[in-house]
C-alpha positions in Angstrom: 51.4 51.9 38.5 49.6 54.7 39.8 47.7 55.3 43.3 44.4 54.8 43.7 43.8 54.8 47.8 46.0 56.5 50.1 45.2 56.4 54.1 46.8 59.3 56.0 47.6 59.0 59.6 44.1 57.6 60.3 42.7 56.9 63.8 39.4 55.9 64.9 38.1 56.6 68.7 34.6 56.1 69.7 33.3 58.8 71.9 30.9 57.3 74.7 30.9 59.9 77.9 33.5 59.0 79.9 34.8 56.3 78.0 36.7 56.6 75.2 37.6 53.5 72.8 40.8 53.4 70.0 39.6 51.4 67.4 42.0 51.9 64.8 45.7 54.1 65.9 47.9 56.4 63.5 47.6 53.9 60.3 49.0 54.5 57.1 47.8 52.9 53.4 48.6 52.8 50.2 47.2 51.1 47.4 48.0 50.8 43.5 45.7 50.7 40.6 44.8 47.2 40.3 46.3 45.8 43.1 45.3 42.7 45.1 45.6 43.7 48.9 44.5 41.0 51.6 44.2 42.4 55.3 43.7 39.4 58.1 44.1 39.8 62.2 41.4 38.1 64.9 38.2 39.6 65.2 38.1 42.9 66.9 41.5 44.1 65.5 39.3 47.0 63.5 39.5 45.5 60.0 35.8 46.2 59.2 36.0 50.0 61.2 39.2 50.0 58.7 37.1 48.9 55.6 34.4 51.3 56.4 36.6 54.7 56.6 38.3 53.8 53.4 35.1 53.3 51.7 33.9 56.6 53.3 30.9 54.7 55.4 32.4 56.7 58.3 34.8 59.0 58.8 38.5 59.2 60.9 39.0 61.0 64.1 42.0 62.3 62.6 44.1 61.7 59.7 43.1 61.7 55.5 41.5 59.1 53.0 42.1 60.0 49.5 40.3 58.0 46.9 41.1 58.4 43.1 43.2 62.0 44.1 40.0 63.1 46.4 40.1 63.4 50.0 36.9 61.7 51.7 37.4 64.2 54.3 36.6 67.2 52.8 33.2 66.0 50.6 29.9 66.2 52.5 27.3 62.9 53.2 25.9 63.9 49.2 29.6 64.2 47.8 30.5 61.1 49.9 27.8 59.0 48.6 28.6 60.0 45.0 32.3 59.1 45.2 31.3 56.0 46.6 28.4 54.9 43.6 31.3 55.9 41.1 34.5 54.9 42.2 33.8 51.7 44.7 32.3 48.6 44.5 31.1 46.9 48.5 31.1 43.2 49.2 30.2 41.7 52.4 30.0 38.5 54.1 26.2 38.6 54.0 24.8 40.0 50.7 22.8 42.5 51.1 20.5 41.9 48.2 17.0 43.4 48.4 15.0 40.4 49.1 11.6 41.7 47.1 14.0 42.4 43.8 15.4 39.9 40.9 18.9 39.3 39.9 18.8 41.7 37.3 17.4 44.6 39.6 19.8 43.9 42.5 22.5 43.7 40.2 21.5 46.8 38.5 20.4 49.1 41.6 23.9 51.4 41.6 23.2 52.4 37.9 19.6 53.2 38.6 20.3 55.4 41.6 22.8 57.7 39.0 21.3 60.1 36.1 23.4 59.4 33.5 22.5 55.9 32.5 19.0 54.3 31.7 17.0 51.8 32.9 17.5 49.7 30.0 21.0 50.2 30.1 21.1 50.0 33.5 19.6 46.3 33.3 22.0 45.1 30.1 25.1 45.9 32.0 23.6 43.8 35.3 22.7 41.1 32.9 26.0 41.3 31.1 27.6 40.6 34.3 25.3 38.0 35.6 26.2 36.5 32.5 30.1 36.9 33.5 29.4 35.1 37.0 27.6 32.5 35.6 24.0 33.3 36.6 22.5 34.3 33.0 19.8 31.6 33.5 18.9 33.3 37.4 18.4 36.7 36.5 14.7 36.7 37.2 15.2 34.3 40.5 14.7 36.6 43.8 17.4 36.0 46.5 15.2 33.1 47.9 15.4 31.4 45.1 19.6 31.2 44.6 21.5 29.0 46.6 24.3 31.3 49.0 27.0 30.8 46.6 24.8 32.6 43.8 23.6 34.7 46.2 27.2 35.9 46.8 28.1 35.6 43.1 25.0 38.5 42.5 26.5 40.7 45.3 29.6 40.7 43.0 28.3 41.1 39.8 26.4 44.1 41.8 29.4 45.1 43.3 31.4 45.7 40.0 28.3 46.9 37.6 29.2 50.6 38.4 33.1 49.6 36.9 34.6 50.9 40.1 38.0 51.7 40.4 38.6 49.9 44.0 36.3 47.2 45.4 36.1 46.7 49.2 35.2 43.2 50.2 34.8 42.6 54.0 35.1 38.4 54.3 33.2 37.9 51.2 33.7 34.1 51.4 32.9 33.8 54.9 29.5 32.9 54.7 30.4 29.7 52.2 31.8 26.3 52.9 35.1 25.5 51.4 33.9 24.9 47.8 31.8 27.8 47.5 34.5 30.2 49.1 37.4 28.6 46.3 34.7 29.5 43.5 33.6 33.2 44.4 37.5 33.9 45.2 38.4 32.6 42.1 35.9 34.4 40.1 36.2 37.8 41.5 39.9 37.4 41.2 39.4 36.7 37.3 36.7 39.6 37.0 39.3 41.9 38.9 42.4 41.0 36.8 40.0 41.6 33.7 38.6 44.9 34.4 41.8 46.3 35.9 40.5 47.1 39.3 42.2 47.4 42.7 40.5 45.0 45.4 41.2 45.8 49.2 39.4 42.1 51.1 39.5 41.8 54.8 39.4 37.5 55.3 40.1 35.3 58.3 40.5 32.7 55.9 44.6 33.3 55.7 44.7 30.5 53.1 42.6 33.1 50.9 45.0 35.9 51.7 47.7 34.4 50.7 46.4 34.7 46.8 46.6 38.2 47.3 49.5 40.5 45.8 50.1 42.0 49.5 48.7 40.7 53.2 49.1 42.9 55.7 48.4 42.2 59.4 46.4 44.1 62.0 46.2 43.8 65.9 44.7 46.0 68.0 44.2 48.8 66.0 47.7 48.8 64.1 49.7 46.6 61.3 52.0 44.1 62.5 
């Protein structure tokens, strides 16, 4: 197996005048291609700020994040934002799916924002997936219109249009009951194993994590 994340060293302090807060403290990180990597600790222990620096949302007070042999560090907001519509895939407890756009369209939305692909390509690879997650008779419904778990599903098909190398899901079953949470675990478990991508997920849900290849701990800051 080769690496496809590697955190450096990383620390997080927010700057407010005279009062200065570490978030996250000297961490290091290393994931393989296609690995399965649960991270759990009570809220406030920086798993999201941790989530968010490795998917180059924000960046470290000091210490590297490489991603797919490229430091994070070193690209600007442009470069940054580039790496991220190629090489990750985002899932988050609440879906973030443009409320005014279909299935299809939210689904679609990180191959639209590139050059190299066509709308019409664009939409057969969001349909193709919808298809995958189970939705091929939602893909004209609006987010209003799908229940939460399909709601979720389409943040996943979205999530994984692009073929990402590492997918970065911050409690992506929190929102659900029980049933729901089994389901949308399950499947993007399946679509992961299938298309040979690494998944980082930050869960409270332990019983979740324990599915996971690796579960690591954090607590103020730093691994257990």
């Amino acid at each position: 197996m080769s690496v496809i994340l590697e955190a450096k060293n990383i620390s997080k302090i927010y700057d407010e005048g005279k009062i200065k807060t570490a978030v996250l403290s000297g961490l290091d990180l290393t994931v393989q291609k296609g690995e399965r990597l649960a991270i759990v600790g009570s809220s406030g222990s920086g798993k999201s700020t941790l989530l968010h620096l490795l998917g180059g949302l924000d960046t470290p007070t000091t210490g590297e994040v490489w991603v797919n042999g490229v430091c994070i560090n070193h690209l600007n907001e442009t470069q940054r934002g580039k790496l991220r519509n190629e090489s990750l895939g985002f899932i988050y407890q609440f879906h973030h799916l443009l409320p005014e756009f279909s299935a299809t369209e939210n689904v679609a939305m990180p191959l639209l924002m590139r050059h190299d692909v066509s709308i019409r390509q664009a939409k057969e690879r969001a349909n193709a997936l919808l298809d995958k997650v189970g939705l091929s008779h939602r893909t004209h419904h609006r987010p209003s219109e799908l229940s939460g778990g399909e709601r979720q599903r389409v943040a996943i098909a979205r999530a994984l249009v692009s073929e990402p190398k590492l997918v970065l899901a911050d409690e992506p079953t929190g929102n659900l009951d029980d049933d729901n949470a089994k389901a949308v675990f399950d499947l993007l478990s399946e679509l992961q194993n299938n298309l040979g991508m690494a998944l980082i997920m930050v869960t409270h849900d332990r019983q979740l994590a324990s599915r996971a290849d690796r579960v690591l701990e954090m607590k103020s800051g730093a691994w257990v």
